[in-house]
Biopython code that builds the backbone (N, CA, C, O; Angstrom):
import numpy as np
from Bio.PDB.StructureBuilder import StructureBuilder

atoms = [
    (1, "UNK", "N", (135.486, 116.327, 111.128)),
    (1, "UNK", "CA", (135.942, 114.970, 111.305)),
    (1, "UNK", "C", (134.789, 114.090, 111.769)),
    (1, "UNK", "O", (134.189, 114.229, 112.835)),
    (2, "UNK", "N", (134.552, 113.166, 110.837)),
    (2, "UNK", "CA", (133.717, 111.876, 111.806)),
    (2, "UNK", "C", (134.025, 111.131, 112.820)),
    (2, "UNK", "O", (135.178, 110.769, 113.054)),
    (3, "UNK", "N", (133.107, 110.857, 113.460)),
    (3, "UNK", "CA", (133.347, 110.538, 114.620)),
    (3, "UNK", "C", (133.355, 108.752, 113.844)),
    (3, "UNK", "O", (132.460, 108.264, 113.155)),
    (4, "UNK", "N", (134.486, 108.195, 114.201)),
    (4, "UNK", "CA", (134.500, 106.630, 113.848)),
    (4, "UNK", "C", (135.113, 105.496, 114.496)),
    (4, "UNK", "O", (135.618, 104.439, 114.117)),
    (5, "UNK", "N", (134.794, 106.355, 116.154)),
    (5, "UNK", "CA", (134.810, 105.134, 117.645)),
    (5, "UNK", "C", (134.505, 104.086, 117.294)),
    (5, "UNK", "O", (135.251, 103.224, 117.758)),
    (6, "UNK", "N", (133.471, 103.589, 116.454)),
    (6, "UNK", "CA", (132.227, 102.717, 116.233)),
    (6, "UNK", "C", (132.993, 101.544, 115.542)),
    (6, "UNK", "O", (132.652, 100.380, 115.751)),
    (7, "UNK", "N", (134.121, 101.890, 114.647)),
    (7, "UNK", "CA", (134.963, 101.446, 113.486)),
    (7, "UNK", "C", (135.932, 100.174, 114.619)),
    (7, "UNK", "O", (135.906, 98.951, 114.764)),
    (8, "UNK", "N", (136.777, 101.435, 115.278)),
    (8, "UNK", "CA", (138.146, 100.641, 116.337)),
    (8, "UNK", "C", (137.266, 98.729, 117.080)),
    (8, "UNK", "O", (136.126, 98.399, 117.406)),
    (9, "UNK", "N", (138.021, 98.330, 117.048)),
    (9, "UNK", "CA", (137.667, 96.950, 117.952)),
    (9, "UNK", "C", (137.304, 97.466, 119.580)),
    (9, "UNK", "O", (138.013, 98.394, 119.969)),
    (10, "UNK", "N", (136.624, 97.128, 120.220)),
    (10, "UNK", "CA", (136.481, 97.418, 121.305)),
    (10, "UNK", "C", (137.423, 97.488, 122.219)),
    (10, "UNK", "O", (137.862, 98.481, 122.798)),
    (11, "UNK", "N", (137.853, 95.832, 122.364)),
    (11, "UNK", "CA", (138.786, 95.642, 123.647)),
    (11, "UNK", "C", (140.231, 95.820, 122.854)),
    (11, "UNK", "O", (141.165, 95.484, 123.582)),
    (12, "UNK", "N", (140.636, 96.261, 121.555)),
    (12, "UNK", "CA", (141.768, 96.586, 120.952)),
    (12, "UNK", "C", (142.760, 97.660, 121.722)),
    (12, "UNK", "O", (143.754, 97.025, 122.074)),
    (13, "UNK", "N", (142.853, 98.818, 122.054)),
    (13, "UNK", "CA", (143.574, 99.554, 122.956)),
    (13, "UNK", "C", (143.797, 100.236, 121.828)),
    (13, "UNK", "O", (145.002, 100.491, 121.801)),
    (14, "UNK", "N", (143.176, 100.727, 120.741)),
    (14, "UNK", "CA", (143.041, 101.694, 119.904)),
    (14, "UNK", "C", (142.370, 102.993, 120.270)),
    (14, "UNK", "O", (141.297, 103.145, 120.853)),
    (15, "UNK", "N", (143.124, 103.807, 119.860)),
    (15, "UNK", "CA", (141.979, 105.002, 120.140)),
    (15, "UNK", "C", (142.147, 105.875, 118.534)),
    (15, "UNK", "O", (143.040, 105.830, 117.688)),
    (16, "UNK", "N", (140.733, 106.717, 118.606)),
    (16, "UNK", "CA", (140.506, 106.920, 116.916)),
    (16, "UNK", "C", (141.425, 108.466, 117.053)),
    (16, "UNK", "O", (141.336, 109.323, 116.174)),
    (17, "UNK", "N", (142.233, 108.629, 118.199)),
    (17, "UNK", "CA", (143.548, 110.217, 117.364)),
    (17, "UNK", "C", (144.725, 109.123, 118.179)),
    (17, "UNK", "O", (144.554, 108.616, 119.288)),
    (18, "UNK", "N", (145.776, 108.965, 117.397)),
    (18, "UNK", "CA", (146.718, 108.480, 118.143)),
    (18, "UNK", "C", (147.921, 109.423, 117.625)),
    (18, "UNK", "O", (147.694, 110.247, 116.740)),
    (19, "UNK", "N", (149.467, 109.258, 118.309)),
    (19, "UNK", "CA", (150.019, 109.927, 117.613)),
    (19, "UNK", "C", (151.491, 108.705, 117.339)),
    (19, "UNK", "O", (151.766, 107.914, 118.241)),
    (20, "UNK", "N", (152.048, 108.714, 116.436)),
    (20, "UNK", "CA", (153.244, 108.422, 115.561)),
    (20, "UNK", "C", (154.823, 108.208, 116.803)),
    (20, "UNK", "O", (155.846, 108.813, 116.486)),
    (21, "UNK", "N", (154.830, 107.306, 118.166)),
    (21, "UNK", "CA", (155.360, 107.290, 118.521)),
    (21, "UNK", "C", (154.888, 108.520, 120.092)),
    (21, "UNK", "O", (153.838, 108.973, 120.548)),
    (22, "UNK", "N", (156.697, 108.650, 120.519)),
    (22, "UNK", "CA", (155.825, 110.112, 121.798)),
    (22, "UNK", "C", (156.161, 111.158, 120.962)),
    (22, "UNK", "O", (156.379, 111.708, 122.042)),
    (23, "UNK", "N", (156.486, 112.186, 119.918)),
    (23, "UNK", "CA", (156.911, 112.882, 119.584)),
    (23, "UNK", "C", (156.532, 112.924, 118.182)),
    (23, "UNK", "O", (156.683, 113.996, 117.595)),
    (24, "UNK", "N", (156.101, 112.008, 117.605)),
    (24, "UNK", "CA", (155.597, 112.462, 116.159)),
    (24, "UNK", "C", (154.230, 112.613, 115.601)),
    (24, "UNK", "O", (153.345, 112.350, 116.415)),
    (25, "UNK", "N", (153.887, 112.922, 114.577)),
    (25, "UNK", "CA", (152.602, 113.903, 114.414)),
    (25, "UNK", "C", (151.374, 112.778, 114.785)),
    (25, "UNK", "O", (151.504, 111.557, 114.872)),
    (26, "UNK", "N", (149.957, 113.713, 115.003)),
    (26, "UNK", "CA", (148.597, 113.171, 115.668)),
    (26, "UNK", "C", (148.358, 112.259, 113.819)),
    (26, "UNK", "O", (148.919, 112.499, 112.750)),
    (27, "UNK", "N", (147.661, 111.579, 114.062)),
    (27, "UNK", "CA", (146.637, 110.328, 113.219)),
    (27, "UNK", "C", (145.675, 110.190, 113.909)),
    (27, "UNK", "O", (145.581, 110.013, 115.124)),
    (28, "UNK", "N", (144.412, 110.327, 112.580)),
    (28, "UNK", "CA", (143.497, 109.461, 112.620)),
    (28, "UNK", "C", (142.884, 108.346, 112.578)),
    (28, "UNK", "O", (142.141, 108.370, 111.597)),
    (29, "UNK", "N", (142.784, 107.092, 113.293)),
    (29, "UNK", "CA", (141.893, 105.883, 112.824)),
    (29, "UNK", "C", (140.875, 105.868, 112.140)),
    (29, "UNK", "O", (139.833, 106.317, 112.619)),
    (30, "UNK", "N", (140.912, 105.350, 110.852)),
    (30, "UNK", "CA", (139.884, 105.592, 110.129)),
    (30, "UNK", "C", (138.739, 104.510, 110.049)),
    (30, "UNK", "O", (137.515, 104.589, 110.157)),
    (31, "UNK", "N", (139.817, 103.228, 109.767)),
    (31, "UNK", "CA", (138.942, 101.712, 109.630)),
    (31, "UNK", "C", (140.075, 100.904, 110.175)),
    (31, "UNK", "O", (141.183, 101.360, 110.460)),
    (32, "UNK", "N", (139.738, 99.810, 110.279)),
    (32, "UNK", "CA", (140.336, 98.434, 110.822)),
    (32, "UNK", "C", (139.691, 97.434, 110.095)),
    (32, "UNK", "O", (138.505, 97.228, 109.834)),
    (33, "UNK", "N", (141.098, 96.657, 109.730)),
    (33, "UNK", "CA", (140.597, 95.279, 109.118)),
    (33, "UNK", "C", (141.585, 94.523, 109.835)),
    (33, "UNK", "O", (142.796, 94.376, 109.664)),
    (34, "UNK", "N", (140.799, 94.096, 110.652)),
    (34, "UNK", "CA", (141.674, 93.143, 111.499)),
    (34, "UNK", "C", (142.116, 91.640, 110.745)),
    (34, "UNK", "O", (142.922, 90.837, 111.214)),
    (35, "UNK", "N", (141.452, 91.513, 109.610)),
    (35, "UNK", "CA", (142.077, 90.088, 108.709)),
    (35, "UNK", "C", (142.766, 90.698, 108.221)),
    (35, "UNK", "O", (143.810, 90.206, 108.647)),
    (36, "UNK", "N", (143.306, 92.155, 107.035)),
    (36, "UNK", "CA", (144.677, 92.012, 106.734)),
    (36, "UNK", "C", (145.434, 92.715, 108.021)),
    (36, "UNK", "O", (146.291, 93.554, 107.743)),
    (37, "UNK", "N", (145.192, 92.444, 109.331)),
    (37, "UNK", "CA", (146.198, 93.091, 110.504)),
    (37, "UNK", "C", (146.899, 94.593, 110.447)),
    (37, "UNK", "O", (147.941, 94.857, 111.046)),
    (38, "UNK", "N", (146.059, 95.661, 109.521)),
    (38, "UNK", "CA", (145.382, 97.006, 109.145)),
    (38, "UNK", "C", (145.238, 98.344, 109.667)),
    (38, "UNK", "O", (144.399, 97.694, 110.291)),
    (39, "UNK", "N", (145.197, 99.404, 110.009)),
    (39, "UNK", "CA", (144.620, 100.412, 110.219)),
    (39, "UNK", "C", (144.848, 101.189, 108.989)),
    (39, "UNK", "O", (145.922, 101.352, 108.411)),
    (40, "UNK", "N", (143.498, 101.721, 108.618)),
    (40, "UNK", "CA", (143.690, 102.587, 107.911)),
    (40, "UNK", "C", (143.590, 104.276, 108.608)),
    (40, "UNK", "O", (142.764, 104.631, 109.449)),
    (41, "UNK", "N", (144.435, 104.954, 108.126)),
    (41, "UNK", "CA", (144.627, 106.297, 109.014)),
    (41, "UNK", "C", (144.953, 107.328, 108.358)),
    (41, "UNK", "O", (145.518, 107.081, 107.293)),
    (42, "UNK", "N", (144.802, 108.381, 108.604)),
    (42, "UNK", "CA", (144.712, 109.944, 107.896)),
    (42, "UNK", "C", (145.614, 110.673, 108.773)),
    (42, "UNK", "O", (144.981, 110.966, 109.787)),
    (43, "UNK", "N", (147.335, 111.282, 108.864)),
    (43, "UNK", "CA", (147.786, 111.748, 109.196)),
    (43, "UNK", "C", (147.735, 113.257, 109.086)),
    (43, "UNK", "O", (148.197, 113.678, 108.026)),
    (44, "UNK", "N", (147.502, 113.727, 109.521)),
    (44, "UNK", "CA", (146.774, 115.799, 110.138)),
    (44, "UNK", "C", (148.075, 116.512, 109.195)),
    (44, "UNK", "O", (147.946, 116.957, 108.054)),
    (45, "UNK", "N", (149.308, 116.485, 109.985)),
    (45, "UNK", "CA", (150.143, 117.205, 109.274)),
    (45, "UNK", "C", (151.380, 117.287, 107.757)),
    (45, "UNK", "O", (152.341, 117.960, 107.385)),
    (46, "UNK", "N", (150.544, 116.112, 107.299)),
    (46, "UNK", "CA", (150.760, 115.689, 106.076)),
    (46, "UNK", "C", (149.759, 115.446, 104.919)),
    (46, "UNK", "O", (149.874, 115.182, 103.722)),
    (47, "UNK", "N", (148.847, 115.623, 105.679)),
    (47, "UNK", "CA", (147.288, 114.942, 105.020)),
    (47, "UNK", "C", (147.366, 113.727, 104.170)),
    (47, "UNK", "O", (146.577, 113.513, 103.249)),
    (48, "UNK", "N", (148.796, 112.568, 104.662)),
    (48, "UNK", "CA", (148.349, 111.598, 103.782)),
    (48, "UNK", "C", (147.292, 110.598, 104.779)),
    (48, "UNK", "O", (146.975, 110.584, 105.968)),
    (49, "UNK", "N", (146.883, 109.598, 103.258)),
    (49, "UNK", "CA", (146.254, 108.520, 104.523)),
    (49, "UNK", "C", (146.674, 107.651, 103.654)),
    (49, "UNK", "O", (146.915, 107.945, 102.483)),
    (50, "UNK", "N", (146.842, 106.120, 104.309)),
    (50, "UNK", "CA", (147.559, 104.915, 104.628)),
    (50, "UNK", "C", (147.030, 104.033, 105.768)),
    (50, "UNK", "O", (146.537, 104.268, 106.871)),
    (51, "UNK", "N", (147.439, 102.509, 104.809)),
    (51, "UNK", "CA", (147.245, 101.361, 105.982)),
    (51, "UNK", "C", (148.701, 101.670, 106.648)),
    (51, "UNK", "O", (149.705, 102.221, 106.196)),
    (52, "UNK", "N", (148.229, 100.767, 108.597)),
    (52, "UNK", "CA", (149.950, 101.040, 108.972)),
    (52, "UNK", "C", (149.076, 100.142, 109.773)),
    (52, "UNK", "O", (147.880, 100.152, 110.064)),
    (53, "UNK", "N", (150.252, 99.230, 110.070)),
    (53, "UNK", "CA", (149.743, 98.110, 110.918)),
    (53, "UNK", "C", (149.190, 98.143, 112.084)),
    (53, "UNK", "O", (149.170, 99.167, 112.766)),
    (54, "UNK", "N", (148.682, 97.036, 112.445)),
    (54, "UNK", "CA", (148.203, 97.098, 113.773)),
    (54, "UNK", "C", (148.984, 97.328, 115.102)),
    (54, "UNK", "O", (148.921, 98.088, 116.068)),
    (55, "UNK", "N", (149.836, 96.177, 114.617)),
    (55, "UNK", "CA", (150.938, 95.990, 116.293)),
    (55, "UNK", "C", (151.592, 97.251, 115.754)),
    (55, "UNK", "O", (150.858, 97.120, 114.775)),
    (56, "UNK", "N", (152.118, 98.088, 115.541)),
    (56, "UNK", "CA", (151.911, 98.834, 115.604)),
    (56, "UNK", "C", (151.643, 100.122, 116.268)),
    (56, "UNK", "O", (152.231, 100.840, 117.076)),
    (57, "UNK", "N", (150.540, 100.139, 115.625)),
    (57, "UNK", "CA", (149.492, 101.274, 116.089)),
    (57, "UNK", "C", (148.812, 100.860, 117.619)),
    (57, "UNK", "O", (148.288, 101.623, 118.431)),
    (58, "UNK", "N", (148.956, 99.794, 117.684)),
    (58, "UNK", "CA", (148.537, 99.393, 119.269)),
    (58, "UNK", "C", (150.171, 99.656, 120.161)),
    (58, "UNK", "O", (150.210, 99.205, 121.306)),
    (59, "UNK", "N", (150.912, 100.067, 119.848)),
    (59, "UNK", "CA", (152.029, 100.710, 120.584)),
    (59, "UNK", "C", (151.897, 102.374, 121.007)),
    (59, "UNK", "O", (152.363, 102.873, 122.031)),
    (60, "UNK", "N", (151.117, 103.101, 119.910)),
    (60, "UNK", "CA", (151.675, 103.886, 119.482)),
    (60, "UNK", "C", (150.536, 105.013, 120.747)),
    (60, "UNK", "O", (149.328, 104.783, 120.804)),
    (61, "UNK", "N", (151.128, 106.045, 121.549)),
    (61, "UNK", "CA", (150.155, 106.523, 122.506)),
    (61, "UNK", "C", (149.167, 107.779, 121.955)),
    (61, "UNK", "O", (149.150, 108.405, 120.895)),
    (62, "UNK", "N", (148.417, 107.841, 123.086)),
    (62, "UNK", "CA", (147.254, 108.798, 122.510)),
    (62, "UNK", "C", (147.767, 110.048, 121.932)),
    (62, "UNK", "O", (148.942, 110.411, 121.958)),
    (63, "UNK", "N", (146.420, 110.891, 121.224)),
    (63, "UNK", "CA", (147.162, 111.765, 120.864)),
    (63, "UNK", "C", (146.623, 113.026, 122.441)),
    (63, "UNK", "O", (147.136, 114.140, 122.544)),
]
sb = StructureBuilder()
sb.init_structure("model")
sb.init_model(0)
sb.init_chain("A")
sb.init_seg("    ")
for serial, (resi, resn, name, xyz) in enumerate(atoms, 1):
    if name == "N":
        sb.init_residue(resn, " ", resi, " ")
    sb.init_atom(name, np.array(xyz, "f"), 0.0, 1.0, " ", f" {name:<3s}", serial, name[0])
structure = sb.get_structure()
């Protein structure tokens, strides 16, 4: 896995493993496009990847 801290917004409250709520599977942050309001992410136990929004993913706790 790359390391892609570098990617997340700083003061965003993103972190690059989050997981899907408290109980559902770990994600990766992959990229952020904060103009279309974005994350792109790679889910572990599905291996899909997908945009999923921001607000969002700024809910969603560590993994």
């Amino acid at each position: 896995m790359a390391d892609t801290s570098d990617h997340l917004p700083r003061a965003s409250g993103l972190r690059q493993f989050q997981k899907f709520g408290d109980a559902g599977p770990t994600y990766e942050i992959l990229s952020v496009d904060e103009e279309r309001g974005v994350a792109r992410v790679y889910v572990f136990e599905s291996g899909e990847e997908f945009d999923y929004r921001l607000t969002q993913a700024l809910t969603d706790p560590p993994a």
